[in-house]
NUFI-994208 format. One record per residue (C-alpha): residue in one letter; z, x, y. Coordinates in Angstrom, 1 decimal, decimal comma. Each point is the difference from the previous one (the first is absolute). Layout:
BEGIN
<pt res="A" w="Z" u="X" v="Y"/>
...
END
This chain:
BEGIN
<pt res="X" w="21,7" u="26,4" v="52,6"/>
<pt res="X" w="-1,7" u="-1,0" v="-3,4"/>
<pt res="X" w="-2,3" u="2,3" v="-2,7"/>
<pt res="X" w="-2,1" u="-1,0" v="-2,4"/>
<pt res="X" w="2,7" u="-0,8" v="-2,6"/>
<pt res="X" w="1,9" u="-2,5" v="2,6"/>
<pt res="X" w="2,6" u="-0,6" v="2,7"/>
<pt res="X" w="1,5" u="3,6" v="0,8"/>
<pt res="X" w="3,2" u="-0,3" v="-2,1"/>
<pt res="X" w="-0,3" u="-3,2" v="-1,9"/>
<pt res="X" w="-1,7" u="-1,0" v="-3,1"/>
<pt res="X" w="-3,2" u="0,6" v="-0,7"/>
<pt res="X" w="-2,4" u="-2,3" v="0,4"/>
<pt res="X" w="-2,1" u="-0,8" v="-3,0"/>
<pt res="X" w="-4,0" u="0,7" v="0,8"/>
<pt res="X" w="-2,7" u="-2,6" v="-1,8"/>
<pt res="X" w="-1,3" u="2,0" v="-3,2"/>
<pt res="X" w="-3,9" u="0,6" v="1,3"/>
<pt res="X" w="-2,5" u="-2,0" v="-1,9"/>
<pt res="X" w="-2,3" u="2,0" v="-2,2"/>
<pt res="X" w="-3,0" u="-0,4" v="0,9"/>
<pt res="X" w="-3,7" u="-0,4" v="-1,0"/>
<pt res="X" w="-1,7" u="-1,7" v="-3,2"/>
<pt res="X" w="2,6" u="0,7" v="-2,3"/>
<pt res="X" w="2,9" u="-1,2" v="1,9"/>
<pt res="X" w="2,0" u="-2,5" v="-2,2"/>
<pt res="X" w="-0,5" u="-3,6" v="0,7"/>
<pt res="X" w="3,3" u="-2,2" v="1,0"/>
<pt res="X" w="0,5" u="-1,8" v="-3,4"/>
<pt res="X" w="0,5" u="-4,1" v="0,4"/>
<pt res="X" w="0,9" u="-2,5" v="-2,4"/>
<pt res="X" w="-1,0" u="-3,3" v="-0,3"/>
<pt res="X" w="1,4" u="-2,8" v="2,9"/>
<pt res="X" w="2,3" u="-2,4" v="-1,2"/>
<pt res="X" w="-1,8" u="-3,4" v="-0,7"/>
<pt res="X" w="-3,4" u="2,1" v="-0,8"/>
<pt res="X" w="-2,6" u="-1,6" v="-2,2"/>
<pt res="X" w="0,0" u="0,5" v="-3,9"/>
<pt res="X" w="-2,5" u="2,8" v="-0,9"/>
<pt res="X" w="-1,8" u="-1,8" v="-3,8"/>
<pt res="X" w="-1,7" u="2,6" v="-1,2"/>
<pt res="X" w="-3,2" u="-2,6" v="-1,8"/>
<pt res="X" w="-1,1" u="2,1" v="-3,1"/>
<pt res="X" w="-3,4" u="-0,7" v="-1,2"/>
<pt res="X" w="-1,3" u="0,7" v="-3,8"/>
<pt res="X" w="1,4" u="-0,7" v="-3,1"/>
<pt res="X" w="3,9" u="-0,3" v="0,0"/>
<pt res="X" w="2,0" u="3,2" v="-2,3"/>
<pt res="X" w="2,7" u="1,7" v="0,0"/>
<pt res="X" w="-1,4" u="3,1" v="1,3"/>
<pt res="X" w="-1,8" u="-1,9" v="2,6"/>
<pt res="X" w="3,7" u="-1,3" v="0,8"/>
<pt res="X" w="0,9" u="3,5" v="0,6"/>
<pt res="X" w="-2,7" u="1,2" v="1,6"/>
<pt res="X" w="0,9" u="-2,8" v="2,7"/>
<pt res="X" w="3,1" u="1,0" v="0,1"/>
<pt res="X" w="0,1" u="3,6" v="0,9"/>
<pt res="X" w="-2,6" u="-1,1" v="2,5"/>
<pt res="X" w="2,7" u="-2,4" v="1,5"/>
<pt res="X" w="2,7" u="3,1" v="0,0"/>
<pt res="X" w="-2,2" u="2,2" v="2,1"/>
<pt res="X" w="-0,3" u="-2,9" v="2,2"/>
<pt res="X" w="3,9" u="-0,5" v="0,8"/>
<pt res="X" w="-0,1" u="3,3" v="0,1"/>
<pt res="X" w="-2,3" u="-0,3" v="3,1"/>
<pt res="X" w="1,8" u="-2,9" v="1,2"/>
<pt res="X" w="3,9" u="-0,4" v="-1,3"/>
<pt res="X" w="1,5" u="-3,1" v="-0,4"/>
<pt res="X" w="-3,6" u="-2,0" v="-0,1"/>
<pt res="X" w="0,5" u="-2,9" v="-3,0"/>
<pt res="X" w="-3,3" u="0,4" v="-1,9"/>
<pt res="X" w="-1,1" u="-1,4" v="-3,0"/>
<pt res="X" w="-2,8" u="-0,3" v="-2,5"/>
<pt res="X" w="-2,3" u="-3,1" v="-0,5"/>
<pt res="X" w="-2,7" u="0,3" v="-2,8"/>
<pt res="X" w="-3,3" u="-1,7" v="0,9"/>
<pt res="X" w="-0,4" u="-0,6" v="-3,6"/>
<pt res="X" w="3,5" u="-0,2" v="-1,0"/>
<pt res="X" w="1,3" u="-3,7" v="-1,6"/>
<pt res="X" w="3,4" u="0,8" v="-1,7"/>
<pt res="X" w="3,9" u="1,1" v="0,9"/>
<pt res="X" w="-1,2" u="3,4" v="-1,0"/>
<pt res="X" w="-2,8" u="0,1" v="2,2"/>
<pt res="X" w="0,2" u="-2,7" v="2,7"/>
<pt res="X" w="-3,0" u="-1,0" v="1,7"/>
<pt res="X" w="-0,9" u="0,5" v="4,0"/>
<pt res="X" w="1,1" u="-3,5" v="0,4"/>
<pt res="X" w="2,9" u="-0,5" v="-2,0"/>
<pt res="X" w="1,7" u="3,4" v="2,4"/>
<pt res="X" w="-1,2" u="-1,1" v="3,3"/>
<pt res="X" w="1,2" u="-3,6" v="-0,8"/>
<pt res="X" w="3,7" u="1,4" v="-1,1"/>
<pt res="X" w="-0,3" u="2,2" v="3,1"/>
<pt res="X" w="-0,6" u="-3,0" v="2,5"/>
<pt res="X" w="2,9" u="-1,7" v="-1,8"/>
<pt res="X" w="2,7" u="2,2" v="0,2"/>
<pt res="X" w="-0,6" u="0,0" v="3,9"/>
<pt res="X" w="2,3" u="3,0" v="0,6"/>
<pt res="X" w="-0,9" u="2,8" v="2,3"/>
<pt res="X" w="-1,6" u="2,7" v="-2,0"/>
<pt res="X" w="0,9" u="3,7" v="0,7"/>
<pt res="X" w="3,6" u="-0,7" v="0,6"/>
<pt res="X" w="1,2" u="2,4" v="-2,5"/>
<pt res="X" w="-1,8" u="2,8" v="1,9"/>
<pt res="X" w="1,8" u="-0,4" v="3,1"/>
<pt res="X" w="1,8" u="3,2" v="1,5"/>
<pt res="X" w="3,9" u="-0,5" v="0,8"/>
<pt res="X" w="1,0" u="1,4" v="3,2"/>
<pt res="X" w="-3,4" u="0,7" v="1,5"/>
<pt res="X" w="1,7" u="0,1" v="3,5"/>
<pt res="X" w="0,6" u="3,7" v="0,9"/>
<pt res="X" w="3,8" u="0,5" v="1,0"/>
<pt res="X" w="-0,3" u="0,5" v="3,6"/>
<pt res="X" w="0,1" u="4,0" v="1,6"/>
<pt res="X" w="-1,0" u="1,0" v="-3,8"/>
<pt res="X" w="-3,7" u="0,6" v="-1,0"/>
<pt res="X" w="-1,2" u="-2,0" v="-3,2"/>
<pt res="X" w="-1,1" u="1,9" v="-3,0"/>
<pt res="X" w="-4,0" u="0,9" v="0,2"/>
<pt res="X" w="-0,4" u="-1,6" v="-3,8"/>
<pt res="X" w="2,0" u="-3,7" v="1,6"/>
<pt res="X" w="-2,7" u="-2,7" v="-0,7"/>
<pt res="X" w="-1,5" u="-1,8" v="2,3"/>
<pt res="X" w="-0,3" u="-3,7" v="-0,3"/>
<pt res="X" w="-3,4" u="-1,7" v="0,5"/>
<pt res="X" w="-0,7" u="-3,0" v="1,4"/>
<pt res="X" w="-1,7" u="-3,6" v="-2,0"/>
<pt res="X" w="-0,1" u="-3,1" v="1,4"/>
<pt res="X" w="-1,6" u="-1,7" v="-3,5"/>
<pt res="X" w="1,6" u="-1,1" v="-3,4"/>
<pt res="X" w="-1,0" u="-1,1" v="-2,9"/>
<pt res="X" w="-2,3" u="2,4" v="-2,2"/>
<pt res="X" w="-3,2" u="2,8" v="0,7"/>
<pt res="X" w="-1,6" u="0,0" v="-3,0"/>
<pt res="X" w="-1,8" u="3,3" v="-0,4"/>
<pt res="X" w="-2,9" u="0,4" v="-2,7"/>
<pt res="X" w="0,0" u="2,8" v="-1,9"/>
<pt res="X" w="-3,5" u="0,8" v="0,2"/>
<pt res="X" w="-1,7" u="2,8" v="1,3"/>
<pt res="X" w="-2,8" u="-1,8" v="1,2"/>
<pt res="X" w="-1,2" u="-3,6" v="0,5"/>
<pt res="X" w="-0,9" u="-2,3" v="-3,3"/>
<pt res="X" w="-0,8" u="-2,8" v="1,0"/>
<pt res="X" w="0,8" u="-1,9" v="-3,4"/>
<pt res="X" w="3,5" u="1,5" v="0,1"/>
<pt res="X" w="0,4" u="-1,0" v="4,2"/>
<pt res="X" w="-0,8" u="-3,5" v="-1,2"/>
<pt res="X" w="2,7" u="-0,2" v="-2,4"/>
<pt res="X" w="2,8" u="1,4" v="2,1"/>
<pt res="X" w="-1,4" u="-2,5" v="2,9"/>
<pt res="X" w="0,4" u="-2,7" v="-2,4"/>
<pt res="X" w="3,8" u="0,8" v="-1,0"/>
<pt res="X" w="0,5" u="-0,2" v="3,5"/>
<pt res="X" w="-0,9" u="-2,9" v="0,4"/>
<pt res="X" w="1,3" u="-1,8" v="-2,9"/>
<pt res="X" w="3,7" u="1,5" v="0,6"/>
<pt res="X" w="0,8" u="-2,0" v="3,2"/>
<pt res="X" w="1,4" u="3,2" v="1,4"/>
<pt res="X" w="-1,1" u="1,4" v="3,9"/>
<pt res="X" w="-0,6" u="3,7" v="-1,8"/>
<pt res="X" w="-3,2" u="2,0" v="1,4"/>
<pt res="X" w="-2,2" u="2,3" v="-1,9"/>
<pt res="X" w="-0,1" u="3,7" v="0,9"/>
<pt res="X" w="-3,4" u="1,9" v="0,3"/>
<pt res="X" w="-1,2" u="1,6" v="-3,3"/>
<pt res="X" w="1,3" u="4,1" v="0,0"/>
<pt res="X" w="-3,7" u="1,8" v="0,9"/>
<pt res="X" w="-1,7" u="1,2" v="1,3"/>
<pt res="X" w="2,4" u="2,6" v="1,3"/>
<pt res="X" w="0,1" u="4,0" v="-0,1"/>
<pt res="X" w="2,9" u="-0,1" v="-2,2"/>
<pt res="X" w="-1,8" u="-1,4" v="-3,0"/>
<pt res="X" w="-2,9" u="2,7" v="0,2"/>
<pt res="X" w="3,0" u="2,0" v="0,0"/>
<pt res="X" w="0,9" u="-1,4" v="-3,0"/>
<pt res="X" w="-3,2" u="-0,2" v="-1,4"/>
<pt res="X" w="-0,3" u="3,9" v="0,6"/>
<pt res="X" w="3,5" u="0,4" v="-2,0"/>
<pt res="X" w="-1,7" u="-2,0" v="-2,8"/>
<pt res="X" w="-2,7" u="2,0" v="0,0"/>
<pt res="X" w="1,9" u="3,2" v="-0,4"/>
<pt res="X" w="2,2" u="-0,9" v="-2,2"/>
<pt res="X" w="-2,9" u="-0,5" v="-2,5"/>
<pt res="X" w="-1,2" u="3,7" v="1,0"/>
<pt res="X" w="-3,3" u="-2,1" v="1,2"/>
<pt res="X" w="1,0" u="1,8" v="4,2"/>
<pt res="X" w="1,8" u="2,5" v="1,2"/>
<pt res="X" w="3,5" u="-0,8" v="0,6"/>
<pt res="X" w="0,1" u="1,1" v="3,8"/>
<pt res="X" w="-2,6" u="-1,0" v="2,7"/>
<pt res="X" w="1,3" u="3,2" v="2,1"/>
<pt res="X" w="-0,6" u="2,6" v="-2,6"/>
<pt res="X" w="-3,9" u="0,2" v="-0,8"/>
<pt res="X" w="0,8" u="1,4" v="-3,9"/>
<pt res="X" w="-2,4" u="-1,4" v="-2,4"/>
<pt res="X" w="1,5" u="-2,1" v="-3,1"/>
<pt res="X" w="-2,6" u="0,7" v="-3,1"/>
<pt res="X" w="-0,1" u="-3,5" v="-1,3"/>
<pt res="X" w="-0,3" u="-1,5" v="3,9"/>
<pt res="X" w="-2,6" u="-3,1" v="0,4"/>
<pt res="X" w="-2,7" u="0,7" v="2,7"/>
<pt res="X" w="-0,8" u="-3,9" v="0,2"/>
<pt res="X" w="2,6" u="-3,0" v="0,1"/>
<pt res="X" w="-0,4" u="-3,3" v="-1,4"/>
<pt res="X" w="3,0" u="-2,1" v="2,5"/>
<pt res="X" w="0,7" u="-2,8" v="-2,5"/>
<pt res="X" w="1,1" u="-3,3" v="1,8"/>
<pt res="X" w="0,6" u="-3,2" v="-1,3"/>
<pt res="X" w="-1,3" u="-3,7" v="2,0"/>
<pt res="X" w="-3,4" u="0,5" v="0,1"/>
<pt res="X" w="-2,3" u="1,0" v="3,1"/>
<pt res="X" w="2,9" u="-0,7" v="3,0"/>
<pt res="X" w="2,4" u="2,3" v="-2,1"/>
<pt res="X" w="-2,9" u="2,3" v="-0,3"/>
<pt res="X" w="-0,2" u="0,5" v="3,6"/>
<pt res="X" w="3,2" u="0,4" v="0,6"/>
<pt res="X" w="1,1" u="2,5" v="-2,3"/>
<pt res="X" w="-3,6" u="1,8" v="1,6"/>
<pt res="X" w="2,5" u="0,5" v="2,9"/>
<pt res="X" w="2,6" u="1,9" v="-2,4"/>
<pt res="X" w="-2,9" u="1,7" v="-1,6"/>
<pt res="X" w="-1,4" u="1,4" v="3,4"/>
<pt res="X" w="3,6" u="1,6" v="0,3"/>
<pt res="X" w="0,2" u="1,1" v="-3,4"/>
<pt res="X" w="-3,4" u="1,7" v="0,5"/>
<pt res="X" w="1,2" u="2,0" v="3,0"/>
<pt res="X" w="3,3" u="1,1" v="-2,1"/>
<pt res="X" w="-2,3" u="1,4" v="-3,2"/>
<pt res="X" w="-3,3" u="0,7" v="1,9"/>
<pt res="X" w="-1,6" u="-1,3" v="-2,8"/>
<pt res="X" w="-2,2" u="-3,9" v="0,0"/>
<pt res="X" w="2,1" u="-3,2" v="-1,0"/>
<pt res="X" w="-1,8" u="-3,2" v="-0,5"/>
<pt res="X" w="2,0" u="-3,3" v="-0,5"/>
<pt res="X" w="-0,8" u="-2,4" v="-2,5"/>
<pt res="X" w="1,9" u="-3,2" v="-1,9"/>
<pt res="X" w="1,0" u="-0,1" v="-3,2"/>
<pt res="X" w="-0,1" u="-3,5" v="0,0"/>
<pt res="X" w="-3,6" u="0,0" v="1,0"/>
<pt res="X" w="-2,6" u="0,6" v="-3,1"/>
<pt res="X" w="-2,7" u="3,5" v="0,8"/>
<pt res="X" w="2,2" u="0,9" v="3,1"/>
<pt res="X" w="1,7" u="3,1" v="-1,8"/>
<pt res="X" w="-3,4" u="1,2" v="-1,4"/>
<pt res="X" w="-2,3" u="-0,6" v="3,4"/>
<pt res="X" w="3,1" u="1,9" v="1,8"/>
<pt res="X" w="0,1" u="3,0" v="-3,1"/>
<pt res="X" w="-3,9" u="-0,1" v="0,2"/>
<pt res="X" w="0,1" u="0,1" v="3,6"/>
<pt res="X" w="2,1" u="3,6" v="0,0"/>
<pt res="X" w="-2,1" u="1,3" v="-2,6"/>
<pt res="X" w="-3,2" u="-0,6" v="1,6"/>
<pt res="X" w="1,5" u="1,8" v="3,2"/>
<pt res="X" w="0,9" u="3,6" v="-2,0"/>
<pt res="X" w="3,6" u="-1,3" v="-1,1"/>
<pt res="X" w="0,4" u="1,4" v="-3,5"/>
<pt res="X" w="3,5" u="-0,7" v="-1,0"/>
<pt res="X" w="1,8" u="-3,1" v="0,8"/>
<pt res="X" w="3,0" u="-1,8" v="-0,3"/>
<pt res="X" w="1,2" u="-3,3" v="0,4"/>
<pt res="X" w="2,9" u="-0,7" v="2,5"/>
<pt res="X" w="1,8" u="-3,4" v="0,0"/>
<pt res="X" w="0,5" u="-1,4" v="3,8"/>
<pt res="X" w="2,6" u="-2,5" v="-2,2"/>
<pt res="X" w="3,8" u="-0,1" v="-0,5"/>
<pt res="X" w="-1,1" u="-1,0" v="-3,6"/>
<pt res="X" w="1,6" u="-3,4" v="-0,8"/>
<pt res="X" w="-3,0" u="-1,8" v="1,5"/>
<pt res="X" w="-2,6" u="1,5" v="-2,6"/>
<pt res="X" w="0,1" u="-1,4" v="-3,3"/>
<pt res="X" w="1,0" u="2,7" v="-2,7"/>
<pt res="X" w="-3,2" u="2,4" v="-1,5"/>
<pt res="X" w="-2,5" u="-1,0" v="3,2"/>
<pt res="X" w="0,6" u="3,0" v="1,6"/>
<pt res="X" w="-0,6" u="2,1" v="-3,7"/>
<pt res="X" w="-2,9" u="-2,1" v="-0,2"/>
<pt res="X" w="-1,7" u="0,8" v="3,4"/>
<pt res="X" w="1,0" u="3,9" v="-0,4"/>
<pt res="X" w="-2,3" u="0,0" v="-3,8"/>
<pt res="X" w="-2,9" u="-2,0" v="2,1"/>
<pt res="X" w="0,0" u="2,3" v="2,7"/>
<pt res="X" w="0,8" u="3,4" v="-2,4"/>
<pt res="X" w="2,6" u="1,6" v="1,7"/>
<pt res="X" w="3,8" u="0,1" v="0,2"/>
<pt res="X" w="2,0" u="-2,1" v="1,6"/>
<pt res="X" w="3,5" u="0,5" v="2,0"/>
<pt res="X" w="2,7" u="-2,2" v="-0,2"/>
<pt res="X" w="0,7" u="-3,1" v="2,5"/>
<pt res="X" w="2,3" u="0,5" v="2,9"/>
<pt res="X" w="3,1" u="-1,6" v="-2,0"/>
<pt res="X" w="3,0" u="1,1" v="1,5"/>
<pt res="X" w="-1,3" u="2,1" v="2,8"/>
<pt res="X" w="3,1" u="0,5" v="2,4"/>
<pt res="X" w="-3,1" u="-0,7" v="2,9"/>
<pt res="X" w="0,1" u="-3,7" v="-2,2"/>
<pt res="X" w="3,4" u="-1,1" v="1,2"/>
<pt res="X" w="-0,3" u="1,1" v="3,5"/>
<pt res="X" w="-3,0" u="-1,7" v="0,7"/>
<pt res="X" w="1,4" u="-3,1" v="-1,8"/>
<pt res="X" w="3,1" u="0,3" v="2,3"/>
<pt res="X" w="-2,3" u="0,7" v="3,0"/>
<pt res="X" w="-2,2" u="-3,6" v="-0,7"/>
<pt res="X" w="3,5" u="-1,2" v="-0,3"/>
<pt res="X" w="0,9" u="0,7" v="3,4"/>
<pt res="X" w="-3,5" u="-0,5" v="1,8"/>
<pt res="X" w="0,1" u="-3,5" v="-1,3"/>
<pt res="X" w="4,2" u="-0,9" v="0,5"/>
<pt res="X" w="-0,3" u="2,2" v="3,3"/>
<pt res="X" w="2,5" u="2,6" v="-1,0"/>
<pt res="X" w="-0,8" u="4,1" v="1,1"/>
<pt res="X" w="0,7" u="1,9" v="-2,7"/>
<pt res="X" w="-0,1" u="3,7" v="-0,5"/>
<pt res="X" w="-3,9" u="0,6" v="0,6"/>
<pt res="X" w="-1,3" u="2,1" v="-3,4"/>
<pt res="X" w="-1,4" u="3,3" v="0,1"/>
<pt res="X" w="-3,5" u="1,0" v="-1,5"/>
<pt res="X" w="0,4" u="3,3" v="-1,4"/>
END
């Protein structure tokens, strides 16, 4: 005879721990496959120190999405030891020819048989590629900056692939929203209806990579526009009158106060454009997406579309 606990006078047997479940359950972690790709994070814009570390907190959050992946950053611009270019990385990446992601590998995956593995063991994922994925960190295409990074790979001899640009995606309207509230131009919380006094009624979506980036982040501000209930229009910086017809636009439709909001990680714009387009369309402006925890993710994410590596899937909040 036998209960629920086990064998009638012997041990007990240990039950499975039941798996929460639901939205909110917590996602088996993994790590990066041993011999996966090199993630080179290509940095567009001028190259600067605080560009530099900009890049690299976004490159944290990313291992921090997927441990042990080798990544890297590449400036499209770049053209010094300080700052090496796209090229110059991807070249030295082909030549060390050394599996990448070694250093994240998990000793003593193998659960000891009869014993159940901790919930928080990570799982490895599975790569068949080497080499490099190099991710642009853009939030939307530009075809001038595309061009370049295509160019470096070709000119470094190497078998790396390019990544798909970041957006559009929910996270960065997300981010955008954050942005937003941050400068007291929305309310902080998209659940709770209370009313922020200096909140924009219309929003200018500032992109950058003329009309295709322009309808792209039109996907993001279609999103955005259902988080604030207000209208967003999208315009590019980069493309002279399309800040003004966009601001001109929102007026003519009842939109009294409004408020520029950067669809941009902020390297890619050269400094004061983004002052510049806020005075020509007379309202305030937000700041770009920078840092935006929602940045690395989605950089790790077009890592592991691209190299063919699952990783933890992100949550839009």
């Amino acid at each position: 005879m036998s209960s629920s606990t086990g064998p009638e006078g012997g041990l007990p047997v240990r039950m499975p721990r039941p798996r929460k479940p639901g939205r909110h359950r917590r996602p088996e972690p993994v790590v990066a496959p041993e011999g996966a790709p090199a993630l080179v994070l290509a940095v567009p814009g001028q190259p600067s120190g605080p560009v530099r570390s900009l890049a690299e907190e976004i490159l944290t959050i990313a291992r921090s999405e997927l441990p042990g992946l080798d990544a890297r950053i590449g400036w499209v611009d770049g053209a010094d030891e300080e700052f090496p270019a796209l090229e110059a990385v991807l070249a030295a990446t082909a030549a060390e020819g050394t599996p990448s992601g070694a250093s994240g590998a998990v000793e003593g995956a193998e659960a000891t048989e009869g014993v159940e593995a901790p919930e928080t063991e990570p799982r490895r994922a599975s790569s068949s590629r080497s080499g490099a994925v190099v991710v642009p960190l853009l939030a939307g295409p530009d075809a001038a900056v595309l061009r370049r990074i295509r160019q470096a790979l070709l000119n470094s001899g190497s078998n790396a692939e390019r990544a798909e640009v970041l957006g559009p995606h929910p996270l960065l309207a997300e981010g955008v929203h954050v942005r937003l509230s941050e400068a007291g131009l929305a309310r902080a919380d998209r659940a709770r209806l209370f009313t922020v006094a200096t909140a924009a009624d219309g929003i200018v979506l500032v992109t950058a990579g003329g009309e295709e980036a322009v309808q792209v982040a039109g996907i993001t501000g279609m999103l955005l526009a259902a988080r604030l209930a207000v209208p967003v229009l999208a315009a590019a910086l980069d493309e002279e009158g399309s800040v003004a017809r966009a601001a001109a636009e929102l007026t003519s439709s009842g939109s009294r106060q409004l408020a520029l909001a950067p669809c941009l990680v902020g390297p890619e714009v050269p400094e004061g454009l983004l002052a510049a387009a806020a005075r020509e369309a007379g309202c305030q402006t937000a700041e770009p997406l920078g840092a935006y925890p929602a940045i690395g993710k989605l950089v790790s994410s077009a890592y592991g579309a691209k190299a063919g590596i699952t990783a933890t899937p992100v949550a839009v909040r």
